[in-house]
C-alpha positions in Angstrom: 177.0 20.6 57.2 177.8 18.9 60.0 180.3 18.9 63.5 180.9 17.2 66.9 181.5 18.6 70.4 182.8 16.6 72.8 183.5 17.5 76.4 186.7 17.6 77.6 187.0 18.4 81.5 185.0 21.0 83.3 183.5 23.3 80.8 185.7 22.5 78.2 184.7 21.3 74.5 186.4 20.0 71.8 184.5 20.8 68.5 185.3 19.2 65.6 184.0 20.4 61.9 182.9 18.6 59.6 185.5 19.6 56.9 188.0 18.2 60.0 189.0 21.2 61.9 189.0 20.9 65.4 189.0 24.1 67.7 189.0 24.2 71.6 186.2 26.3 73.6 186.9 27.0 77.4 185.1 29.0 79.9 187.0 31.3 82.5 188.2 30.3 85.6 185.8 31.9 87.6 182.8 30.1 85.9 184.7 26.6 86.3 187.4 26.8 83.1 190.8 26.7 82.8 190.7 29.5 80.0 192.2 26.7 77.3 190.5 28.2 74.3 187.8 30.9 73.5 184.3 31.2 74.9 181.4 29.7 72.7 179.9 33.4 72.0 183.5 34.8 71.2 183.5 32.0 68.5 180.1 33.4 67.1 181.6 36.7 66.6 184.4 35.3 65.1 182.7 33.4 62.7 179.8 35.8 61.9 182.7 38.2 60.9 184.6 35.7 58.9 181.1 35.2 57.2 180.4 39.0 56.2 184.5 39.2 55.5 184.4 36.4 52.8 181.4 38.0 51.5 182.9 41.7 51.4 186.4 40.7 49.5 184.2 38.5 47.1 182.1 41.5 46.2 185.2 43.8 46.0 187.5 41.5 44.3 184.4 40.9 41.4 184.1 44.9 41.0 187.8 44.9 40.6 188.9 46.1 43.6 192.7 46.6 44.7 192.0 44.9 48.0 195.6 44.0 49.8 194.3 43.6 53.0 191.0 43.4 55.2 190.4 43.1 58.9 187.0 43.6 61.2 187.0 44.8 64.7 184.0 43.5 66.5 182.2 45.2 69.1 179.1 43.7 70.7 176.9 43.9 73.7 174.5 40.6 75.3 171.6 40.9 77.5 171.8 40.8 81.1 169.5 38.3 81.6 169.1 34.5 80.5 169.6 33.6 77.6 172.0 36.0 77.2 171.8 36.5 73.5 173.4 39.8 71.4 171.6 42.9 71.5 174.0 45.1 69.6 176.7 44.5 67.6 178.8 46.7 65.6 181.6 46.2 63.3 184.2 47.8 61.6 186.0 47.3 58.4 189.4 48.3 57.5 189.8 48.1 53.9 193.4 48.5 52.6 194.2 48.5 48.9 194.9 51.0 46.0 192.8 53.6 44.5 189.7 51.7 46.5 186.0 53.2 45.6 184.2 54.3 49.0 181.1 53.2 47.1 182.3 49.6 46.5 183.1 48.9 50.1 179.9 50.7 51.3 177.7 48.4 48.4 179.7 45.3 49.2 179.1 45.5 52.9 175.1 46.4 52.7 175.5 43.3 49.9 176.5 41.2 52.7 174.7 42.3 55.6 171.0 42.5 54.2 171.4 39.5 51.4 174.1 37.1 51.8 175.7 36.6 55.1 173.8 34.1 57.0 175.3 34.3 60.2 174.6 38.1 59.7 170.7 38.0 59.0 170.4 35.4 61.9 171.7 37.4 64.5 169.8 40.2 63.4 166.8 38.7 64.8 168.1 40.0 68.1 170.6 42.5 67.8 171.3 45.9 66.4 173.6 45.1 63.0 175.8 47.9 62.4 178.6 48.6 60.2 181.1 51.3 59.2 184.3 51.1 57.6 187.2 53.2 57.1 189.4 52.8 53.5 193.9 53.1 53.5 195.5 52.9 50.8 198.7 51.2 50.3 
């Protein structure tokens, strides 16, 4: 895997991945930005819940699932001090489909959270993981 950054002006970035997407990162203007594009740590979040999402459809579509839709809301705390890393977060699934098994989202998430999301595990190291999740049908 690999990905530039390149500065921009003041404290922003341009990141560019290696599959050629690019994505803007800006800080706010109080700490010198011109609030152009998300913060470094939002994009984190973002992408450790893209990380468990992909996971949690995969592992619902395979069990034959009625998945229609799927969202996360993210909710996380950092440390006051330098280096200001996560210390909790939490997040919450909303699973919408027909006839959905509680037991298949519940599996599917603990599948993703303890053995395949990487972004997950890593972040684990220093903050409190949880999860919970709440099923409509449509």
């Amino acid at each position: 895997m690999q990905a530039r950054l390149k500065w921009v002006d003041g404290v922003c970035f341009m990141g560019e991945t290696g599959s050629g997407h690019a994505v803007v990162m800006d800080g706010a203007p109080e700490g010198g930005g011109r609030n152009l594009g998300p913060r470094p740590m939002e994009l984190v979040l973002l992408g450790t819940a893209g990380c468990t999402s992909y996971d949690v459809i995969t592992i619902l579509k395979k069990s034959r699932q009625d998945v229609r839709d799927c969202w996360v809301d993210i909710q996380a705390d950092r440390a006051d001090a330098d280096p200001k890393v996560f210390t909790r977060i939490h997040f919450h699934f909303v699973v919408v489909g027909r006839e959905l098994k509680p037991d298949a989202v519940e599996r599917a998430i603990k599948l993703s959270a303890e053995k395949y999301c990487s972004a997950s595990i890593m972040l684990a190291k220093t903050a409190d993981i949880t999860h919970d999740f709440e099923l409509r049908e449509d």
